[in-house]
N, C-alpha and C positions, 0 to 999 in steps of 0.2 A: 254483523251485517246480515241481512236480509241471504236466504238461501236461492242461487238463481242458476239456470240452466246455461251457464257462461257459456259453456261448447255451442249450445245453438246460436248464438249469436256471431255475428262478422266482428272484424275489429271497430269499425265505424260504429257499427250500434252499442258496442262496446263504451266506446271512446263518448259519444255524444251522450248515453247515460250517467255514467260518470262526470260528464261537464267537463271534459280537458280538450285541449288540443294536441294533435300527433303531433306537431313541432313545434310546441312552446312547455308543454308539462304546466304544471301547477304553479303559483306563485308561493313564494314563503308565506305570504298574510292567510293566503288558501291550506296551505299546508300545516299551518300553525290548528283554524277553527278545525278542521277535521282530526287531528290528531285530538281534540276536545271531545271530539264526536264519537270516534275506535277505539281510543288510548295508544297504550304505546304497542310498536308492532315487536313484542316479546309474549313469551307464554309464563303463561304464571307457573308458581310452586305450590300455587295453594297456601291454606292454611298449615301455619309451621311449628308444631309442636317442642316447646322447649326440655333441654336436654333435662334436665332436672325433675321437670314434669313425667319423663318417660322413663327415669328411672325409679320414680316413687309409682310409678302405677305397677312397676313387676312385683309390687307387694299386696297389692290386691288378690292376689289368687290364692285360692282357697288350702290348697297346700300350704302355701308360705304361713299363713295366719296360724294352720296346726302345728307349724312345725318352731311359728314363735312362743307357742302356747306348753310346746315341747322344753324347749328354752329355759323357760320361766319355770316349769316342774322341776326338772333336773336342778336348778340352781337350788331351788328349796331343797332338793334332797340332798343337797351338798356334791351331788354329780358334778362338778367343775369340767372335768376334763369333756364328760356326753356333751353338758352345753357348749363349749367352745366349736367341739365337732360340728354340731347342729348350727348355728354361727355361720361356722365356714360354708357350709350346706348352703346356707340362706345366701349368703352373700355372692357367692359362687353364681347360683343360677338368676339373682337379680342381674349382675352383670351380664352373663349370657345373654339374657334376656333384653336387657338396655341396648347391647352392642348391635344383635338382629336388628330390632325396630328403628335404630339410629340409622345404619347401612339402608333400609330401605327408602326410609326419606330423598334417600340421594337421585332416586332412580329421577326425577324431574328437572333436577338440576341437571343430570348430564342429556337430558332432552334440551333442555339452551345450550348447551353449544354444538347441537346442529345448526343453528341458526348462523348465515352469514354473519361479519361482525359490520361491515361495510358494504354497499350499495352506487354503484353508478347512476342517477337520478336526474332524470333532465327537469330542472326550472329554471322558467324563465328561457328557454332557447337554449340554456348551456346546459352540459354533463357536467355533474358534480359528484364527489365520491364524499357520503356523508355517513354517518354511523346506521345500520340498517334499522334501529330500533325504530328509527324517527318517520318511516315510510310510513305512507298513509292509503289506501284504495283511492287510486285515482296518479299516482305517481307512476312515471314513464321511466321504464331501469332497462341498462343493457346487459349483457353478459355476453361470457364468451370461454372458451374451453380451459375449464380448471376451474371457473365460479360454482361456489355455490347460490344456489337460488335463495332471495333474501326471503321471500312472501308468495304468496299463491300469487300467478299472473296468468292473463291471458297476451297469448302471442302475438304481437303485428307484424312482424317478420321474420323469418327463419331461413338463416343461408344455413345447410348442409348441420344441422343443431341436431344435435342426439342428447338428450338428457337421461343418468343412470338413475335411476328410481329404483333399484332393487329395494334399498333398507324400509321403503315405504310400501310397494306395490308386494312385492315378492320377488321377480321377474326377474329373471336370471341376465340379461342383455340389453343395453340400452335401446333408447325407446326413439325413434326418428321423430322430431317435433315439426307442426307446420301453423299456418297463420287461418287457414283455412274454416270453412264450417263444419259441423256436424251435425247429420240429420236428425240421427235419433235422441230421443229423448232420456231414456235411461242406456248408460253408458258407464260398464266400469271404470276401476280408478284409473287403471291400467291402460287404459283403450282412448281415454281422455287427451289426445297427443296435439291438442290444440292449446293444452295448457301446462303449467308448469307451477309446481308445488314445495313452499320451504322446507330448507333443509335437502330438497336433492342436488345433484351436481353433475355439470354440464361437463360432457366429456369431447363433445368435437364439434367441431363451426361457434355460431355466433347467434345472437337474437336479442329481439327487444320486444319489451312486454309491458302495459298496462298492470296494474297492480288491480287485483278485484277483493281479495282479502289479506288480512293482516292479522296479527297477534294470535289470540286463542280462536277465532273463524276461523286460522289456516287449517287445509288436511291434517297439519301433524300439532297443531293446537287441539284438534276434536281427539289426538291417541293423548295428550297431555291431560285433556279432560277425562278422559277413560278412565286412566291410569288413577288421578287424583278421587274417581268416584267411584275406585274399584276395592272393595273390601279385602284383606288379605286373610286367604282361610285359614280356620282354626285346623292343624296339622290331626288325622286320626288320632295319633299317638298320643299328642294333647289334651283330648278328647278323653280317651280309653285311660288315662293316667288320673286328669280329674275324677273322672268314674269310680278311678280303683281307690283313690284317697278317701274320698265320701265314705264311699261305700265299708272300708276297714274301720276307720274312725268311729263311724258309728256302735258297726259291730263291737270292735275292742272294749268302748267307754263301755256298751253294753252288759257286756260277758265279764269288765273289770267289775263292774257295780253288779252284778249276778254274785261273781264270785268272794266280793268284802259283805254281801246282807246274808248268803250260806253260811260264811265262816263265821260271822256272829251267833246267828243264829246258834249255831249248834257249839258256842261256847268260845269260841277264840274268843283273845281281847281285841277289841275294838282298834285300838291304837297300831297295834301289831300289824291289822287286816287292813289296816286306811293303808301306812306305809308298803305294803304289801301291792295290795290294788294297785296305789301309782307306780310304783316300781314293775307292775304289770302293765301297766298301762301306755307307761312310755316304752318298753320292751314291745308291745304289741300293735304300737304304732310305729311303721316301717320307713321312722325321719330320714334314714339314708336311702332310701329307694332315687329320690332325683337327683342324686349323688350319684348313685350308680348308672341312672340310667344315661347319664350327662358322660360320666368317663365312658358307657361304651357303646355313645354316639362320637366321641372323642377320637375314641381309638379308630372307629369305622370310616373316619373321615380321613386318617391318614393312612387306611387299605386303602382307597377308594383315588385319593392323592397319588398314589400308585398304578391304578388301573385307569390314570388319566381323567377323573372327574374331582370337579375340586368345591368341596360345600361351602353354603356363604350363610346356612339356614341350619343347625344340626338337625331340628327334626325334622326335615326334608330330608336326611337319611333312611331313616325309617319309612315314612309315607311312600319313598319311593317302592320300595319293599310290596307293597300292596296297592299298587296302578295297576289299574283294569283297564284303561285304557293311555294309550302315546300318542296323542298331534302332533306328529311333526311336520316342520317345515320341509317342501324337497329339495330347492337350489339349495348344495352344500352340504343341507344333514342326510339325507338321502341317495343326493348325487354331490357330481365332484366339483360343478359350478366350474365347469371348463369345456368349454362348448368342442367338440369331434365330430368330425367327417366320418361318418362309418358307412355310406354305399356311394358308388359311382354309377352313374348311367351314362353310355355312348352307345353311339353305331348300334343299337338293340339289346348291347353286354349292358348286361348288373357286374357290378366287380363289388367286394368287401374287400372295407378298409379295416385292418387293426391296428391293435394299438391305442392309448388312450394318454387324455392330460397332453401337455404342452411337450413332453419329452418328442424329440423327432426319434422313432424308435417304432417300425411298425412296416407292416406287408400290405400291397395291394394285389387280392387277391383275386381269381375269375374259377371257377369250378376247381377252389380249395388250392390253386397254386401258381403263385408270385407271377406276377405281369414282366414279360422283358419289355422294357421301357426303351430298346433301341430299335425293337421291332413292331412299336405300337405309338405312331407316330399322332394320333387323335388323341390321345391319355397323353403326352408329352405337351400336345399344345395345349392339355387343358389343366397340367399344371404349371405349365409357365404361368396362364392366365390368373391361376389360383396365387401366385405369389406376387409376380410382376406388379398386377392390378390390387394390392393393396397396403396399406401405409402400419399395417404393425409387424412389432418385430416381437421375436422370441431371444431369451440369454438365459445362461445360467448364472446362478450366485449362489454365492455360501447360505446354506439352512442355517436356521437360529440354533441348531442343536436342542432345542425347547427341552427344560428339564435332564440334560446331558452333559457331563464336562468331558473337553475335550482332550486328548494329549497330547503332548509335543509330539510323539511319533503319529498318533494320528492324522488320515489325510483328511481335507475339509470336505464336508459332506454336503454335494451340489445338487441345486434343484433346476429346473427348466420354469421360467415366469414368461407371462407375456405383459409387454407393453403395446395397449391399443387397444382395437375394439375386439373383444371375444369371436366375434363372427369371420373376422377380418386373421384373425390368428388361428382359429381352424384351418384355414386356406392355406396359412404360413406353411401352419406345420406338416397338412396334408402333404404339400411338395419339397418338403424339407426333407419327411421319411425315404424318397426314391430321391434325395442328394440334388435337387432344384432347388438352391437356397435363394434370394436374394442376392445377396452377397457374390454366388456362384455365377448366376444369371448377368448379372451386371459387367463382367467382361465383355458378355455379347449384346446386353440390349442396355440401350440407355435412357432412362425415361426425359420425353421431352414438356411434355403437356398431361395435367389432370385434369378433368368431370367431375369433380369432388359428386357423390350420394348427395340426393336430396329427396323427399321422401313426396315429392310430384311425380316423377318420371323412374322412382327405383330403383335405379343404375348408377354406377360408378365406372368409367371410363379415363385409360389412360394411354397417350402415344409414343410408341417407344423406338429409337433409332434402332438400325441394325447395320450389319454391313450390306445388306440389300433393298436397302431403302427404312420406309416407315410402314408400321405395322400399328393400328389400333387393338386395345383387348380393354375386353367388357363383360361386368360380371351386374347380376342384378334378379329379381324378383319373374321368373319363367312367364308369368302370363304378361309383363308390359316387354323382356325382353326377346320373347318371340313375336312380336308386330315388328320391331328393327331388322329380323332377320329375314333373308331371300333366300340363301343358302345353307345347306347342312352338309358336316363334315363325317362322311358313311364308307365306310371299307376303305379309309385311309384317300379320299377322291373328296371332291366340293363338286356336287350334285346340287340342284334345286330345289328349293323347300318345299315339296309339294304339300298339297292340303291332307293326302295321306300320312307322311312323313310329320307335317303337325301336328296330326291328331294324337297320331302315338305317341310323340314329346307330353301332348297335354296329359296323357291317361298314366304314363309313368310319372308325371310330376303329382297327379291325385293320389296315386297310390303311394309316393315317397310322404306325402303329406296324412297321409292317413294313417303310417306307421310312424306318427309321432314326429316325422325329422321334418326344421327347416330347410327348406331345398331355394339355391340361390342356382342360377343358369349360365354358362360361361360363353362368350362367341367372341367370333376377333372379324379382322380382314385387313390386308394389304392396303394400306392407301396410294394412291397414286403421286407422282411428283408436283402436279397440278394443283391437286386437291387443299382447298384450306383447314390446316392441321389446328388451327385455332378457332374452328366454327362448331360448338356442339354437336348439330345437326346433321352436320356432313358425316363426321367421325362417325354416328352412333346411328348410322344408314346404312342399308345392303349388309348386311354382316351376314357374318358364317357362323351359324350352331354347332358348338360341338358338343357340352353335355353338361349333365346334372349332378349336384354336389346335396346329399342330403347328410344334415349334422344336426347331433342332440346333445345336450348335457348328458352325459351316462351317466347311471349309477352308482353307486358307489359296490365295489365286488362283495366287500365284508359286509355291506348293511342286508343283502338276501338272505343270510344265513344268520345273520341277526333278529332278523323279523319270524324268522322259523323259528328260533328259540323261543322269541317271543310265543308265538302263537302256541308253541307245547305246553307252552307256561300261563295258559289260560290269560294273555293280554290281546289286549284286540293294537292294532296299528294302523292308525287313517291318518292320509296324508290329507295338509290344508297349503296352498300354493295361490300366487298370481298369476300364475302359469294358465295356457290356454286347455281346457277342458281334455281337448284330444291327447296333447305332450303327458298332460296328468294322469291319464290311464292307463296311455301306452307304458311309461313307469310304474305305476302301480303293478299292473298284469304282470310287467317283468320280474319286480319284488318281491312276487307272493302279495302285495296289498290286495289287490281288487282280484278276487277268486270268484268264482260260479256261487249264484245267492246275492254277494256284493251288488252297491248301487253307487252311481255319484251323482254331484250336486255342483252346479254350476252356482256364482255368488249372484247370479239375477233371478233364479230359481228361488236362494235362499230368503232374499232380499223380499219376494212375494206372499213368504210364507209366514204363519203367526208363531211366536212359539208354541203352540199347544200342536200344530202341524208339525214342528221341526222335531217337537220332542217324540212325536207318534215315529217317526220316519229314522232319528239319530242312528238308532241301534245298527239298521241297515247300513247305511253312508259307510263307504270305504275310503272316499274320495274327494273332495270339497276345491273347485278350482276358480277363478279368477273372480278370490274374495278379498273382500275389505278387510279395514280393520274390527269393525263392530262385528262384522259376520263373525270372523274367529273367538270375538269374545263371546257371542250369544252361541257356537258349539259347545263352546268348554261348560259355560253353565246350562247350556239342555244336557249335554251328560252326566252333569254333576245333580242333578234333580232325577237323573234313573236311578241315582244310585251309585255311578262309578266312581271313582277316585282317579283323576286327570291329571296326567305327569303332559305338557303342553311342553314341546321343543321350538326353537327359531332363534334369529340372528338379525331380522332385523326392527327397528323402529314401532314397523307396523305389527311385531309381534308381543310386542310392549304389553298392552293390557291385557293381554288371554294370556299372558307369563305370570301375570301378577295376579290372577284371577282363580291359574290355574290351582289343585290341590298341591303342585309342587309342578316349576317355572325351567324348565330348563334352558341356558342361554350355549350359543356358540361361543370358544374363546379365541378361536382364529380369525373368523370372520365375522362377528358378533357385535354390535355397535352398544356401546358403555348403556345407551339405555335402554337396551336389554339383558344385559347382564346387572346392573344394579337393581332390577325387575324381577331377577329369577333369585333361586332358593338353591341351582346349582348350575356350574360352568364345565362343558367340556373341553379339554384342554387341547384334544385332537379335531375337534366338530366331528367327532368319529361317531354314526349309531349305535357301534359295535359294545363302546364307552359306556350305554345307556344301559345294555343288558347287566355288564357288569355290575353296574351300579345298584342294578335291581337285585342282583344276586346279593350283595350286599347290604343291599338293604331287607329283604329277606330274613337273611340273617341273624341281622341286630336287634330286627323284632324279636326272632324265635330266641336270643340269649337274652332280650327284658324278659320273656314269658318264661323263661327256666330258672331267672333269679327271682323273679313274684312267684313261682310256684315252689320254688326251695324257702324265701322268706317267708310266706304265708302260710306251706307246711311248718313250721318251725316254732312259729307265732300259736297256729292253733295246737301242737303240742304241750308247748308250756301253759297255756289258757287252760286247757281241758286237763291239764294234771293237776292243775292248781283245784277247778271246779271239781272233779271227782273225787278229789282227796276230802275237799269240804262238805259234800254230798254225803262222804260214806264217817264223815265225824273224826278223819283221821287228823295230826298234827300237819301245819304245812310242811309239805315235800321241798321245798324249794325256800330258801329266803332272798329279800329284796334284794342284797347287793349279788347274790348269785343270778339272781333275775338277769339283774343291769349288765353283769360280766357276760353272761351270753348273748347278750343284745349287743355289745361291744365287740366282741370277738369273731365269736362263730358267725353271726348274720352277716359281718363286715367283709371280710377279705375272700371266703367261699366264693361270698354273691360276687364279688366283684371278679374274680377269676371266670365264672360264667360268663360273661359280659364278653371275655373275648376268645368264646368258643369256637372251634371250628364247624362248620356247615354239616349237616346232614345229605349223603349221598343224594337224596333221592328230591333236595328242596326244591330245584326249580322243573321238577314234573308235576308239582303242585299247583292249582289255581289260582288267582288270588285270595286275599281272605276279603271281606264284606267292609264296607267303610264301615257301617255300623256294627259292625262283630262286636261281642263284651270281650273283655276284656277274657272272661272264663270261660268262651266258649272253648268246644274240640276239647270235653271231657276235662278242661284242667281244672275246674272249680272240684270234681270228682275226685281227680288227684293230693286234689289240697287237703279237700275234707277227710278224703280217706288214709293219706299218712299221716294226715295229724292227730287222725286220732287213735291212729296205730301208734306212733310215738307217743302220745298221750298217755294211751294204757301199758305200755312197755314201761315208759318210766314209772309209771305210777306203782306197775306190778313189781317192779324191781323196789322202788324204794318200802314197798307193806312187807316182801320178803324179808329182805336186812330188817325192817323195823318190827317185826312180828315174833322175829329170835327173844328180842327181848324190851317190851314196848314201857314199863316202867324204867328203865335207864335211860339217862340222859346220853352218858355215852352212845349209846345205841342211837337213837336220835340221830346224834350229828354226823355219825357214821350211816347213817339210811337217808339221810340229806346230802351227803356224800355220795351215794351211791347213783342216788337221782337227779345231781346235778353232772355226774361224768357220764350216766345214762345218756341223758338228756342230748349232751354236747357231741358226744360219739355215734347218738342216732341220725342227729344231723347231720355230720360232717361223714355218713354210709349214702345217707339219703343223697347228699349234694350231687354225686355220682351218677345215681338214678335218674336224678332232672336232666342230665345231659341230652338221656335220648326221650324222641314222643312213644316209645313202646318200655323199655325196662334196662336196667343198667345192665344187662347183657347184651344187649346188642351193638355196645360199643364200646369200646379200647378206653378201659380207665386211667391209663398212664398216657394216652393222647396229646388232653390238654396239660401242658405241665406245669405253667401256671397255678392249675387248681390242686394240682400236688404239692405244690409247694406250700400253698395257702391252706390246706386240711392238712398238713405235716407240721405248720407254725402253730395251728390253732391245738393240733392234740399237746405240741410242746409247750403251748401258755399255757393248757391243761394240766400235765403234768407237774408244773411250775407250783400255779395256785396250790396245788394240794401236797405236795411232797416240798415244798421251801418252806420253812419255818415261820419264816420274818410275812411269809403271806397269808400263813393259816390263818390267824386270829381277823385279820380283815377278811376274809372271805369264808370262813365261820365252815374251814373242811377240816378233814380228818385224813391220815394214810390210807386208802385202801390193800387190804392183803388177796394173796389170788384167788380167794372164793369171791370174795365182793369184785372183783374184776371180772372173774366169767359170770357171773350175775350181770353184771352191767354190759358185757360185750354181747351176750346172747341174746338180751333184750333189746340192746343197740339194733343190731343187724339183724334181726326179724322184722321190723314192718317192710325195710324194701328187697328183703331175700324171696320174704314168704309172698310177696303182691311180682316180683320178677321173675319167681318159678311159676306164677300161675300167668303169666302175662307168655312167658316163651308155650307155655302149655297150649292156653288161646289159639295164636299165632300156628301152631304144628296143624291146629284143627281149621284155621279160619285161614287159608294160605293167602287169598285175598286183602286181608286185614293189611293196611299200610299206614297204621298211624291213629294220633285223636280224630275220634267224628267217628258217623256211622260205619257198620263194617258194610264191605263190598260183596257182593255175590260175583259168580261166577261171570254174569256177564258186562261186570261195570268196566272201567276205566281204573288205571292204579292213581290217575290224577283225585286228591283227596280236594275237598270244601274247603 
């Protein structure tokens, strides 16, 4: 349907555009052609890719095709057991791979069932409850408190109707609806309160509404649209892994066919050097690398399942790792999405309230110390008023214990909930903390008559018996509830309201509004016995002012010190909210977000501007408030086009597409609505921000142990390469034969690397910045590392195997014993080196016996070692000989020179370069120890 400015119009011009009547609705015959006209009022899935289809496409990737190619080598060579391995490899990450992209599909389907399932629908003069699909623009629906909204409607009447739209708007509190106009033309989603939108839910009174969209037109058919035409990014990791595959392969085939045309050349047999080559060549292609890097995204997932964040994406582990920037949402991820009273205004006193969340647990306090409430008889009536005068209640009940088992002697672990309207339950709890419960109160007063809110007149009014007659109290919006007032309630006396005395009420109500807090007004008065207790008007006449209640969502304590981390850690943190501009900074400010520099960005601001504007401006924004859903998507990719990598947080609906968009999605799991968690890449288990830092640490992490096990395999790789090439360079016999090739490609490259994987963190990792989306994979020196122990390993083994072989170069003996030599060379230099890769500076900088996994894994490999060459029944397959103890310290001193002799000159550096903190440029004196 046609885009139109619903809010400006009345219901009348509503109604007569449409062609319906207000009291007869549509006919079926009517109802039938226009369902021809809309379709049905459901959101689509989109186009739906079959499960078969998407498991045959994780073999497209360019890895998998090497690593079939691998496959098919090894079985020629009679390698059975490498292929089987390589196999499981493949199959491994096609399923991974199947499962991701299957779960994500789902994220649309759990968008339908937001949709009402059923509709109250007037045709024909009668209300009928029909299945909501079948609604059409132009159909007359009522609701009433507990519906969900079936279809965008506009309003024809509204008794006392509050609709919660948080999961679409943002907006932490429900929204007072009315039947009314709206002047302006452009009008946020949120501000739109003359209409009402599928999939939200009505939480108090009643209304009826004209239908003006249906199906994918609705507001939350346009995030359905998003969603279904929103691309899901290629993970850095992903990225930088492809890169590294190419990039080796090529190499290896290269330096393989270099080193079979040398060895002919200068006389080997051909047959020998082919066999040779491949036996190098699948040694030199690192088929286990997505094997490895798969178990330790695996393992990272269940730290991380521990520190309360739980993956749905593995390599959204990593990527997290290197977020440069966090969107998050504030109701809930930010703050505690539980609305508090934190100042009082009377008689000219400011008092602070503490205390927070629905627990009644907290002081009110006046120059730092607790109000006696028997002697402050204006603060007593103005939290009677605060309780009396409203209809939610507070209880406790048993916590889920979430991820906790309980036990019998344990007692149950109680939380404080509120039932009702959040605004209405600050008031509760305010007078609950000084022991005015409801409950308490109700001895003495007895409510006879309600004013239910309606968002005409902004008030809620109720009359209550007492033993002294009837008393009215009334709470409501300061500037409509100071026109009912005459009287104010000043040094404990009811004085006159003079225009003085007004003015001041109105400058503390601007100045409570300006520090963020919604401020409601409270006044009462004595009715007389005369007086009609059932007349609005009367009741809500001459009253007496007593004072000012300002309340905000607080923050959350943990997420300030959260976001400090953050920021040490070179990520930036901009909040994006439906929340009103002013709420949004004043949280921020208090956060740490919005610091001296910082800007923000209202969503009519953003909404004017192009992206070529938004993108000049992003860097700035701290702050993004009363935005759409499309505004959120178009932040995440103007950041993502500077360059950053966008870890995007939220919980509701309307976070949906910039989840899915983002470089990696975070969803709430407490308050998180299913379609944004099947949208995101990871789910917090607490909604805690605290959760996010963790996870980044984490993710950190598991980058730096893939870049310790590609730079231990890739060292490893180019040793054997370049022993193989210099041996045939210099006309020697080969140093190595194929099945000793294949054994250290099986062994040592396997379980080392995989012990790296679940390293422990480096002291100093999250004082570093992030790294670059685009980073290579070799950046921060490790390409320099690779090449330069490889081919310190290279010549080490090469020189140890021409010693033994030089003793006596006509013996065949000799031979197989100097093949000998430089295949336990070979294996003992790696399994020195492994140690090394732990830290970015030299294995002395850190505790070799730490990780113990990797001792155990270089204790297994020297004992296959051992095995091979000292077991009988193995020699003649692996073509070794016994080494005696010269051939041993031959081998051990040539082992542990490339990374003694590069870790003595590296602690050398370091004495001289005190600055030096790592790969990447060195620092001077006056840098930062935060490294690139």
């Amino acid at each position: 349907m046609e885009q139109k400015n619903w809010h400006q119009w009345s219901g009348e011009e509503v109604l007569a555009h449409l062609g319906v009547e207000r009291d007869l609705g549509l006919t079926p015959s009517e109802a039938e052609k226009r369902r021809e006209q809309y379709g049905w009022n459901e959101l689509s899935e989109g186009e739906r890719i079959s499960p078969l289809l998407l498991f045959l496409n994780q073999f497209k990737d360019f890895m998998m095709l090497v690593l079939m190619g691998a496959t098919l080598i090894s079985g020629i060579l009679g390698e059975y057991l490498d292929a089987i391995t390589i196999i499981a490899i493949i199959i491994l990450n096609s399923v991974l791979g199947f499962v991701q992209e299957f779960r994500a599909e789902r994220s649309l389907r759990a968008l339908k069932q937001l949709s009402a399932p059923h509709a109250n629908v007037l045709r024909e003069g009668v209300v009928r409850n029909i299945p909501a699909k079948e609604l059409v623009p132009g159909d007359i629906i009522a609701v009433e408190s507990g519906d969900r909204i079936p279809a965008d409607i506009r309003w024809l009447s509204a008794h006392s109707l509050d609709v919660e739209e948080s999961a679409l708007t943002g907006e932490s509190h429900p929204v007072a609806k009315h039947a009314g106009k709206l002047i302006e033309a452009e009008v946020p989603l949120g501000d739109q309160k003359n209409l009402g939108f599928m999939g939200t839910m009505v939480t108090r009174g009643s209304g009826r509404g004209v239908v003006i969209r249906s199906g994918m037109d609705t507001e939350m058919g346009k995030i359905a649209d998003l969603i279904q035409s929103t691309d899901v990014q290629e993970t850095p990791l992903q990225r930088r892994l492809e890169q590294l595959g190419k990039i080796l392969i090529y190499l290896a085939l290269g330096l393989t066919v270099l080193v079979v045309l040398v060895g002919i050349m200068h006389g080997q047999p051909a047959g020998a050097m082919f066999f040779a080559g491949v036996s190098l060549a699948v040694a030199a292609i690192p088929e286990g690398l997505p094997a490895i890097v798969t178990i330790a995204l695996a393992l990272g997932v269940q730290r991380m399942i521990k520190r309360k964040a739980i993956v749905r994406k593995l390599p959204s582990v990593e990527t997290l790792g290197c977020a440069s920037v966090i969107c998050s949402d504030k109701t809930g991820t930010l703050t505690q999405n539980k609305m508090t009273v934190t100042r009082l205004w009377l008689e000219g006193r400011t008092l602070e309230v503490t205390g927070e969340g629905y627990e009644p647990v907290g002081h009110i306090l006046e120059n730092g110390k607790p109000v006696d409430l028997k002697k402050d008889q204006s603060l007593r009536r103005l939290l009677q008023a605060s309780a009396l005068c409203s209809n939610a209640e507070i209880y406790e009940e048993e916590s889920s214990m979430r991820g906790k088992k309980k036990t019998r002697e344990e007692p149950a672990e109680l939380q404080w909930k509120l039932k009702g309207d959040p605004t209405e339950g600050a008031l509760v709890v305010l007078s609950a903390k000084l022991g005015l419960t409801s409950h308490a109160l109700s001895t003495v007063y007895k409510r006879e008559q309600e004013f239910p809110f309606d968002s005409q007149r902004k008030m809620m009014s109720v009359v209550v018996a007492h033993q002294g007659g009837h008393m009215a109290l009334v709470k409501g919006a300061p500037d409509m509830l100071l026109d009912k007032c005459s009287y104010i309630l000043w040094d404990g006396k009811v004085v006159p309201f003079t225009g003085t005395l007004r003015h001041r009420v109105q400058c503390e109500n601007e100045e409570l509004a300006r520090g963020a807090l919604r401020v409601l007004g409270m006044a009462y008065r004595d009715l007389k016995p005369n007086e009609n207790m059932e007349d609005q008007d009367i009741v809500e006449s001459h009253l007496v002012f007593v004072g000012l209640a300002g309340m905000i969502d607080p923050p959350r304590k943990e997420a300030k010190e959260a976001i400090s981390v953050c920021r040490r850690a070179g990520i930036k943190t901009i909040m994006i909210t439906g929340d009103h501009k002013l709420t949004a900074e004043a949280i921020a400010a208090e956060l740490g977000i919005l610091q001296r520099g910082g800007s923000s960005l209202a969503g009519h601001q953003l909404a004017g501007m192009s992206d070529e504007e938004l993108e000049r401006q992003v860097d700035l924004v701290c702050v993004y408030s009363r935005v759409a859903p499309e505004h959120k998507l178009r932040i995440v990719k103007a950041l993502q086009r500077k360059g950053h990598v966008v870890a995007m947080t939220g919980d509701g609906v309307n976070d949906a597409p910039a989840i899915k968009a983002a470089d990696i999605g975070i969803a709430m799991g407490i308050t998180g609505t299913d379609v944004s968690k099947e949208a995101s890449s990871l789910i917090l288990s607490d909604d805690n921000f605290t959760s996010i830092v963790a996870a980044i640490e984490e993710g950190r992490n598991i980058y730096e142990n893939i870049r310790k096990f590609i730079r231990y395999l890739l060292a490893s790789n180019v040793g054997e390469i370049l022993t193989m090439l210099f041996a045939m360079l210099a006309g020697l016999p080969l140093p190595l034969l194929p099945i000793q090739i294949l054994w250290v490609n099986l062994v040592t490259d396997g379980l080392p690397a995989m012990a790296l994987g679940v390293d422990q963190p480096e002291k100093d990792l999250m004082e570093h910045k992030p790294r670059g989306a685009n980073e290579n994979i070799f950046a921060r020196r490790l390409g320099w590392k690779i090449l330069s122990r490889g081919l310190l390993i290279g010549v080490c083994t090469l020189a140890a195997f021409w010693i033994t072989y030089s003793a006596d170069p006509s013996s065949a003996q000799q031979l197989a014993t100097a093949q000998s030599v430089a295949f336990a060379t070979l294996v003992m230099a790696q399994l020195i080196h492994v140690f090394d890769c732990r830290s970015s500076r030299s294995i002395f900088h850190r505790n070799i016996l730490q990780n113990k996994y990797l001792v155990v894994a270089v204790l297994s490999s020297v004992l296959l070692l051992l095995g091979v060459m000292y077991i009988e029944a193995l020699q003649p397959i692996f073509k070794t000989v016994p080494l005696g103890t010269r051939e041993w310290a031959i081998t051990l001193v040539a082992a542990g020179i490339p990374t003694f002799l590069l870790g003595a000159g590296s602690v050398w550096s370091g004495r001289r370069r005190r600055k030096y903190t790592g790969p990447g440029p060195m620092m001077t004196a006056k840098s930062t120890n935060i490294r690139a």
